[in-house]
C-alpha positions in Angstrom: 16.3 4.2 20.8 16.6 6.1 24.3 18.0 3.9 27.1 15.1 3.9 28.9 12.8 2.6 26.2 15.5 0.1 26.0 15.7 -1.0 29.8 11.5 -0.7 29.3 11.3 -3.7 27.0 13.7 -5.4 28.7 12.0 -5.5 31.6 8.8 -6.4 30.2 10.5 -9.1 28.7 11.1 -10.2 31.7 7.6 -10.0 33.0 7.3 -6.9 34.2 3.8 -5.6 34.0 4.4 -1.9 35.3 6.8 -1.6 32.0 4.5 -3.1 29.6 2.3 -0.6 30.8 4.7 2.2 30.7 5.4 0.8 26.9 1.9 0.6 25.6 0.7 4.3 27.3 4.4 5.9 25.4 3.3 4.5 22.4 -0.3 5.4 22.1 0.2 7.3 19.0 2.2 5.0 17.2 -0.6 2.3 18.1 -3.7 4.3 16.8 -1.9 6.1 13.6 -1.7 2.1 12.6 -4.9 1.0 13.6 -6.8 4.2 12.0 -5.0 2.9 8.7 -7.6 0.2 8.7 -11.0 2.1 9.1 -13.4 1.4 6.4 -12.5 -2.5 6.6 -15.2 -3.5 8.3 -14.3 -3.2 11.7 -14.9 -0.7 14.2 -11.9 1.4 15.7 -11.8 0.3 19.2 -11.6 -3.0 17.9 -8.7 -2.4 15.9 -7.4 -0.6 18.8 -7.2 -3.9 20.8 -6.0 -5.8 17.7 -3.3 -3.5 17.6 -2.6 -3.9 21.2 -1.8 -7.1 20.7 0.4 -6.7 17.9 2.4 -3.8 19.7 2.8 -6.3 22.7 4.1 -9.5 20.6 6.3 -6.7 19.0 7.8 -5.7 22.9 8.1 -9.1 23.4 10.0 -10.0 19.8 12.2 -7.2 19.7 16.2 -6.9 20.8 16.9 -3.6 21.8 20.8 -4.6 21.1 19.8 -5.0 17.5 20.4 -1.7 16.4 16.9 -1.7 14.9 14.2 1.6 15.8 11.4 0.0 18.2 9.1 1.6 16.0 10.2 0.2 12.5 10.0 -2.8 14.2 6.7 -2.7 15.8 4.4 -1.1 12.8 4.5 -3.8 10.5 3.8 -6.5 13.9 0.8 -4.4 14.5 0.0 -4.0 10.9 0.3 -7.9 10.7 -2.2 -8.4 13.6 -4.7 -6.8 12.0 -4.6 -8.1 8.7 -4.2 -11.3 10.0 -7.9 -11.0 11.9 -9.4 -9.0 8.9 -7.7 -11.6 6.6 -9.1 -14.7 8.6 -12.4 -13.0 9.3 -13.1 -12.4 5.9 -13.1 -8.5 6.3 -10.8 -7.6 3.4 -11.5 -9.0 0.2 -11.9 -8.2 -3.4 -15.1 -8.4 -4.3 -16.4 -11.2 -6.7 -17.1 -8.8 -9.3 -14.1 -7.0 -9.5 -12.3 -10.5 -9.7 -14.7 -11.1 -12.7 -13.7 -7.7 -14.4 -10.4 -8.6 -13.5 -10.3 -11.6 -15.4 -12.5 -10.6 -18.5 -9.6 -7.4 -19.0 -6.5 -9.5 -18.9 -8.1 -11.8 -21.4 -9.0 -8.8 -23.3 -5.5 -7.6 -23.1 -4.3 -10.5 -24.3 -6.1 -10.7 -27.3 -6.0 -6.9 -28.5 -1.8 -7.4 -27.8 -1.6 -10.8 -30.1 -4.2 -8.6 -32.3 -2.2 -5.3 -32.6 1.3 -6.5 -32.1 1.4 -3.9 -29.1 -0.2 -2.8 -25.9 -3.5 -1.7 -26.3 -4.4 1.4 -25.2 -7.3 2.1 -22.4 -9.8 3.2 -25.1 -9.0 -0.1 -26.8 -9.6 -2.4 -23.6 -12.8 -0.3 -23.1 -14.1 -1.0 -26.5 -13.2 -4.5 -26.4 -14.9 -5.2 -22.6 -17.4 -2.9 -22.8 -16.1 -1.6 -19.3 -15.9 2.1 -18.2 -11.8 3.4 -18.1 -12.5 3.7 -14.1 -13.7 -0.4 -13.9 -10.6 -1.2 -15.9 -7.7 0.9 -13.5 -10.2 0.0 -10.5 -10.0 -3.7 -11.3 -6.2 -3.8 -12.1 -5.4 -1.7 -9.4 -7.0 -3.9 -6.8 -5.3 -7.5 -8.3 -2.0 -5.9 -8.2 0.5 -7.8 -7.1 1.2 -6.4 -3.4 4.8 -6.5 -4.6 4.3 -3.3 -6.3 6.0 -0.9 -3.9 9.5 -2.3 -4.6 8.3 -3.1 -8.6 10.7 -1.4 -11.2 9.2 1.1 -13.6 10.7 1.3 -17.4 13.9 1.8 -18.5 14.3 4.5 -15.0 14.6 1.6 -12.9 12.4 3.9 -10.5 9.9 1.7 -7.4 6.7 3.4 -6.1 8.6 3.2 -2.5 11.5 5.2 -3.6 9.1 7.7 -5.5 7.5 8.6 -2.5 10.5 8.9 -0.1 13.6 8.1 1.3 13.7 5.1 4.1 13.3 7.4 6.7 9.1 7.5 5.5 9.9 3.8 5.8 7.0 3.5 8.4 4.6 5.2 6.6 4.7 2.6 3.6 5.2 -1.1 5.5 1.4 -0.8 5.6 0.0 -1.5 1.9 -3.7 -0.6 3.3 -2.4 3.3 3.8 -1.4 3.1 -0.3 -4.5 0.9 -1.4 -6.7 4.0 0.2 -4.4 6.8 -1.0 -4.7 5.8 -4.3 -8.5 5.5 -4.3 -8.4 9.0 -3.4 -6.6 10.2 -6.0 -8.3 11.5 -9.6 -9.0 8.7 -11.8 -5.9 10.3 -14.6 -3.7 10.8 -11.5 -4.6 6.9 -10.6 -4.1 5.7 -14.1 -1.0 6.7 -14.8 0.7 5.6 -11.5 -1.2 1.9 -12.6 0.7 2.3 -15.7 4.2 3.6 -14.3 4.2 1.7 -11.1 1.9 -1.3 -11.5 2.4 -2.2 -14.8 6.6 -0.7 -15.2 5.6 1.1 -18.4 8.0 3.8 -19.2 6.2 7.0 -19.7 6.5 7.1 -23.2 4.5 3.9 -23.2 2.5 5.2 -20.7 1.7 8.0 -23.0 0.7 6.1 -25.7 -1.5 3.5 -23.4 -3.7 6.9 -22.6 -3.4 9.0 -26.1 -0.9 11.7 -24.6 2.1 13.3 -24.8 5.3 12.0 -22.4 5.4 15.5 -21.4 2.2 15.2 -20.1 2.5 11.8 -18.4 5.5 13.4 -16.9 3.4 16.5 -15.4 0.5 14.0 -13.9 3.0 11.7 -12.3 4.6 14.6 -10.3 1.3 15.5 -9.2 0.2 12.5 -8.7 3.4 11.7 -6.5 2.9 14.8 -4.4 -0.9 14.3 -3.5 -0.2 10.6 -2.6 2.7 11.8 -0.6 0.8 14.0 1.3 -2.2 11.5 1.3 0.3 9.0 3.2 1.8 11.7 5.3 
């Protein structure tokens, strides 16, 4: 951080409106790359805008330029926070009902097929034995997932969905589990599966492989892609 950013917060720290404005207009982009993260959430952009206004200014006001911290690792997941906190408390973001259901009625499922077979079923399997298209199945276990799942270990390669898609300099590009949440609805539903399996569930890719009646080799070859599109999805 440049030492007049630093001397900027301080200042508005210390109630200094002209440098909160000075802040706020340096930082526009930062501001709206966060709150366009949240389109599609019931909530229309100028809204989220101000939300994340606020959140950038309690992040001004929190932060210690003599911390050794980047303002803007420290300010993204503040504003992030802000607007969950609204869309959280207004109701906006939820998983629907139905999905919950599904959710519930798979598990169960799994549960039974697993004490059944001695092993974990495979996609086919829990679609016979629900009755639910493959896509319901990933959809629904996607969308429970514990949000814990960026930092989750996969297999025996000990590998997180964080560290898959970068180094911690794309640090601020992941502290928001909305951007990932929408990158992965984007991708192809094989593409999706197998980062469920890999990253949501820690399968290995051999186990992967046999969840979805393929080869490793093949798991392999749809996890890179799939790695690369969400990379450039999140970029």
């Amino acid at each position: 951080m440049n030492a007049e950013t630093a001397a900027l917060i301080r200042r508005s720290q210390a109630g200094d409106r002209a440098a909160t404005a000075k802040l706020t207009e340096d930082n526009q982009g930062l501001i709206w790359s966060v709150a366009r993260r949240f389109l599609g959430r019931g909530v229309e952009l100028d809204d989220l805008y101000q939300l994340a206004c606020v959140g950038f200014l309690k992040a001004v006001g929190g932060f210690d330029p003599d911390y050794g911290t980047r303002f803007s690792t420290y300010a993204v997941p503040k504003i992030a926070g802000e607007i969950r906190r609204f869309l959280r408390d207004d109701g906006a973001v939820k998983v629907s009902r139905g999905v919950k259901e599904r959710y519930v009625l798979i598990r169960q499922a799994r549960q039974r097929l697993e004490q059944r077979l001695g092993r974990e079923p495979t996609l086919s399997e829990v679609q016979k034995e629900t009755g639910l298209p493959t896509e319901d199945i990933v959809q629904a276990e996607t969308a429970l997932a514990p949000t814990q799942s960026l930092q989750q270990e996969t297999g025996e390669e000990h590998f997180t969905l964080e560290q898959a898609l970068g180094d911690a300099g794309q640090e601020d590009r992941l502290l928001d589990r909305f951007a990932l949440d929408e990158a992965l609805r984007k991708l192809p539903e094989r593409e999706r599966q197998v980062i469920a399996l890999r990253y949501f569930h820690a399968l290995t890719q051999e186990r992967s492989a046999r969840v979805l009646g393929v080869s490793q080799v093949q798991v392999s070859r749809i996890e890179r892609k799939a790695l690369s599109m969400l990379r450039e999805l999140l970029s």
